[in-house]
C-alpha positions in Angstrom: -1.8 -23.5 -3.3 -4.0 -23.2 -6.3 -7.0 -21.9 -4.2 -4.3 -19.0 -3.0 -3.2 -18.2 -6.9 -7.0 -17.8 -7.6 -7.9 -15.7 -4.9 -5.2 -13.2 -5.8 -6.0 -13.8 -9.0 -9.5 -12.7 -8.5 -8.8 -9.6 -6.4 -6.1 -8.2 -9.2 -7.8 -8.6 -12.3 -11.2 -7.0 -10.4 -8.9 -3.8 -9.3 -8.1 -3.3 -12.9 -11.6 -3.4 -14.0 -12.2 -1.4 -11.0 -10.0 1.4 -11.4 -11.1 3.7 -14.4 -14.5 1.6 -15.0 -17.1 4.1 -16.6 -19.6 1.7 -16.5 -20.1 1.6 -12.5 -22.8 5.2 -12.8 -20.1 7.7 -11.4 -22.2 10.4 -9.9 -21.6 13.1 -7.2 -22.5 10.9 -4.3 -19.8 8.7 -5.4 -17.0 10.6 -7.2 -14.4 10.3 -4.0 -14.5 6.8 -3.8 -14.0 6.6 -7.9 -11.3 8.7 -7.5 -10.1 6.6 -4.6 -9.8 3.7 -7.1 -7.7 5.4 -9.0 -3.6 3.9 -8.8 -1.9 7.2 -8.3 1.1 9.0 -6.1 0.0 11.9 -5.5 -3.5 13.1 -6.8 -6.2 12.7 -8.8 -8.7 15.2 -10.1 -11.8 15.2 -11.7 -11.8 18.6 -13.5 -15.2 20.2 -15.7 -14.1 23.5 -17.6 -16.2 26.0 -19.4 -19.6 25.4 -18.8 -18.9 21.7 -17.4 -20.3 20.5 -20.5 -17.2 18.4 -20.8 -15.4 16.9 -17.9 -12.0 14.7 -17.9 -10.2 13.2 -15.0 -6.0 14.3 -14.3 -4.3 11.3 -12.5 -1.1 12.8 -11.1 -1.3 15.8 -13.2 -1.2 13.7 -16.8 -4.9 13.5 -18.2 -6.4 9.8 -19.2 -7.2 10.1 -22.8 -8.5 6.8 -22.7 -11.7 8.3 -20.6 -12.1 11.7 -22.6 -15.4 11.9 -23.1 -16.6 9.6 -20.6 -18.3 12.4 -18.5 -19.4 14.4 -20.9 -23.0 16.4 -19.7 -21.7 15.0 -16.0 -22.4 18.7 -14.6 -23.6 21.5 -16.3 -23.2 25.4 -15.1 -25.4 25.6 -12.1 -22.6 23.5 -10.1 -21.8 25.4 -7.1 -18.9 24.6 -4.3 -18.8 25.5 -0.8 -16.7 25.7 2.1 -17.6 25.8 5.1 -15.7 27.9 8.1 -15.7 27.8 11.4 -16.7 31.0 12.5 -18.1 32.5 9.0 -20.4 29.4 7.9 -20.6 28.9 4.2 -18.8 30.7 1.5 -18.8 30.1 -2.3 -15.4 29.1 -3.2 -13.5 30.8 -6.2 -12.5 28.6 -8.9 -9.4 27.7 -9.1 -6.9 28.7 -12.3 -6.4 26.1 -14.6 -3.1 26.1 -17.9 -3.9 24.0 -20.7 -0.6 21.6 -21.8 -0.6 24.7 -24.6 -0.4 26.9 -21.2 -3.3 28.8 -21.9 -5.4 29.6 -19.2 -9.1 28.4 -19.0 -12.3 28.7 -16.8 -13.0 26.1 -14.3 -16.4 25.3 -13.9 -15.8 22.7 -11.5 -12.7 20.6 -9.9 -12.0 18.2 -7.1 -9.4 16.4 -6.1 -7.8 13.5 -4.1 -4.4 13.6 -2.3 -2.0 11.1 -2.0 -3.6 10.4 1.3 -6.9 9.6 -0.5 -8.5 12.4 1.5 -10.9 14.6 -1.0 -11.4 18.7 -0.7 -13.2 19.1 2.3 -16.2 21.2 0.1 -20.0 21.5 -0.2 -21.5 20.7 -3.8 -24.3 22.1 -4.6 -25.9 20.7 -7.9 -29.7 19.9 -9.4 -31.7 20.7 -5.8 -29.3 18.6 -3.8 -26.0 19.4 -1.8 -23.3 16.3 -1.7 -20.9 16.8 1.7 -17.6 15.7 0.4 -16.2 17.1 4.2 -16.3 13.5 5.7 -13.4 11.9 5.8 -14.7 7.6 6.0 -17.9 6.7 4.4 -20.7 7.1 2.0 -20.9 11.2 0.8 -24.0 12.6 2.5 -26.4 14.6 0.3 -29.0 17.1 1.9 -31.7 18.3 0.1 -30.8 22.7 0.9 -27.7 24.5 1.7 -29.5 25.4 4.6 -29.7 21.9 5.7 -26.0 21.5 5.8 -25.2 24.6 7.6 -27.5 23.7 10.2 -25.6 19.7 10.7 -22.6 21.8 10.3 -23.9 24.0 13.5 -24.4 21.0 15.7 -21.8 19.3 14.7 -19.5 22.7 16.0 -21.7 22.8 19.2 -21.1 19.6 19.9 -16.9 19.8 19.3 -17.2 23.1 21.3 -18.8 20.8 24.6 
């Protein structure tokens, strides 16, 4: 009985340090599964605005204050975010619109977010010579080294499904 207590002992106090714990290096090969962490009910987003000097995370549409400034310098301006269609290839996205809580509008530099589901924006992120694939559903996110690179696995990945 005592081992059992421990044991779930154990796994609930490391989800709390888990969940919200700046010290794990969050970067953009690994920002789904830290949002993934996150206890929520229906999203979480990671959202950058201006020049993405200064980036906060939303956790069902209430920002932590606890983490402001946590992921500061995160990004900067050369971010860029793809999607990728069928039948068109790759294509910038537009940024989305974003009110302040003072409901002023202001420029998104950068934003993604995780459903209730846990499943991420299926988009391309194209930042410091490398491209993360935040499109795969399980798994590690893969990073290329070129836009180019992905659109070509994305090719052969669509040749194969059309087989």
């Amino acid at each position: 009985m005592i081992v059992i207590v421990g044991v779930v002992y154990t796994l609930a106090v490391s989800s709390f340090t888990k969940m919200g714990d700046t010290s794990t290096q969050v970067t953009l090969k690994n920002l789904k599964e830290y949002l993934q962490s996150f206890q929520y009910e229906k999203s979480v987003k990671f959202l950058c605005l201006d020049d993405c000097s200064s980036c906060d995370i939303f956790v069902d549409g209430k920002i932590q204050e606890e983490m402001k400034g946590s992921f500061d310098n995160f990004l900067d301006s050369s971010v860029k975010v793809y999607k990728h269609h069928f039948y068109e290839g790759m294509q910038e996205s537009i940024n989305e619109v974003y009110f302040n809580s003072e409901d002023i509008e202001e420029d998104v530099c950068f934003s993604y977010t995780v459903d209730k589901k846990g499943i991420g924006e299926q988009v391309f992120v194209e930042f410091n010579e490398k491209v993360y694939d935040f499109s795969s559903y399980f798994g590690e996110t893969p990073v290329y080294n070129s836009l180019s690179e992905v659109t070509e696995a994305k090719e052969i990945l669509n040749a194969e499904v059309l087989r």
